[in-house]
C-alpha positions in Angstrom: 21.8 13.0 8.1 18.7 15.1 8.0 16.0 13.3 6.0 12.9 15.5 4.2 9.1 15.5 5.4 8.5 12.9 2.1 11.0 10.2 3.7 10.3 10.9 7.2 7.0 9.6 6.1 7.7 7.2 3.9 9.3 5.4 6.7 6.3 5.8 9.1 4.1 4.0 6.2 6.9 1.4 6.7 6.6 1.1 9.9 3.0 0.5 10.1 3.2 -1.9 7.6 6.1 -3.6 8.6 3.8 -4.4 12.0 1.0 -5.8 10.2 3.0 -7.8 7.6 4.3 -9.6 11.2 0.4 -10.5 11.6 -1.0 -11.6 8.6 2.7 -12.1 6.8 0.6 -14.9 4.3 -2.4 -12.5 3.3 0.0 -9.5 2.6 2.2 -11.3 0.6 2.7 -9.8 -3.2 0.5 -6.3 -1.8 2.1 -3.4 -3.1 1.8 -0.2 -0.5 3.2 3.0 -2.2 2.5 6.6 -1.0 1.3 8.9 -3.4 1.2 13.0 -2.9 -2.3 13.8 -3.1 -5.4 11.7 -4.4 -6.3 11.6 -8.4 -8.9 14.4 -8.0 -11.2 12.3 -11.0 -11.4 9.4 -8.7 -13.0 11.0 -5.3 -16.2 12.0 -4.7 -17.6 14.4 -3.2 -15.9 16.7 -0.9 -14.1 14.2 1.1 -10.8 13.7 0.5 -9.4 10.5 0.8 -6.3 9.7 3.0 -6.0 6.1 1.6 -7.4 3.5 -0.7 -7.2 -0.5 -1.0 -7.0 -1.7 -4.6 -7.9 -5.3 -5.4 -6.7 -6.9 -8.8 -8.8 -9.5 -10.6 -6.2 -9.2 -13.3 -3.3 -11.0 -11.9 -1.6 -7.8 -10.9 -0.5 -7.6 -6.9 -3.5 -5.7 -4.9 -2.4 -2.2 -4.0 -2.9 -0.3 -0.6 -2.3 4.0 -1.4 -1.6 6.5 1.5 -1.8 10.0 0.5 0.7 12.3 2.7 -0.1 15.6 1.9 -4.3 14.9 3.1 -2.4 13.2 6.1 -0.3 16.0 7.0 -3.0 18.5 6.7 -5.0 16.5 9.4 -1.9 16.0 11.5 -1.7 18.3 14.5 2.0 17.1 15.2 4.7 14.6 14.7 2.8 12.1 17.4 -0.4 13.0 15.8 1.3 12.1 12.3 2.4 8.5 13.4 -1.0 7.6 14.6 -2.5 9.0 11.7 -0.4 6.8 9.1 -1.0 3.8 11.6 -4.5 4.1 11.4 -5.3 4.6 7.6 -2.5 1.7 7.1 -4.8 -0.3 9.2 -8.4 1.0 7.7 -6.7 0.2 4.0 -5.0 -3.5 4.9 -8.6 -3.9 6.9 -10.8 -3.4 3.3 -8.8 -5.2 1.4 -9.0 -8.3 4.0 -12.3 -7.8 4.3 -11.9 -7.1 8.0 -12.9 -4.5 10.6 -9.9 -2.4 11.6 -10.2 -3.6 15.3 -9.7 -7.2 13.8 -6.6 -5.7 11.9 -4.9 -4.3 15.0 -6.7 -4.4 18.3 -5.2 -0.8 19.0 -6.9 0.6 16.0 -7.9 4.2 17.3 -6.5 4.3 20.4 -4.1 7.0 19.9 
């Protein structure tokens, strides 16, 4: 069954997060993670474009980690590339929302 670029990556995010919920199963519980297209333009600044944010809720709704897959892909020199990539912003998002470095997150943060 051939699957498109949008699910092939969807199921990277997965997998990234998937390994992290393993570690820290009690902190993730209740975060939403959803992948979005591309970045609401009127909520970046500057000329960097995001590949990921953490949202925290003081409301009572679940905090919320984003990956954005088209900024992803564009940085991606190939399918390896592209599963480091996701890895690695999973990480740098779960990392802010804990309040922790990524290295403290997963100790092979970067090493790809």
């Amino acid at each position: 069954m051939t699957r498109s670029r949008a699910e092939r990556f969807d199921e990277l995010v997965l997998d990234a997060v998937e390994a992290l919920e393993r570690r820290f199963a009690d902190e993730l519980d209740g975060v939403e993670f959803a992948v979005e297209e591309v970045p609401d333009p009127r909520r970046t600044a500057g000329d960097d474009v995001p590949l990921g944010s953490a949202h925290t809720s003081t409301t009572g709704e679940p905090h919320r980690v984003v990956v954005y897959r088209r900024p992803i892909e564009l940085r991606a020199a190939g399918t390896s590339d592209l599963s480091s990539l996701v890895h690695d912003v999973v990480v740098e998002q779960v990392a802010e929302l804990l309040g922790l470095s990524p290295d403290e997150v997963d100790p092979a943060y970067g090493e790809d």
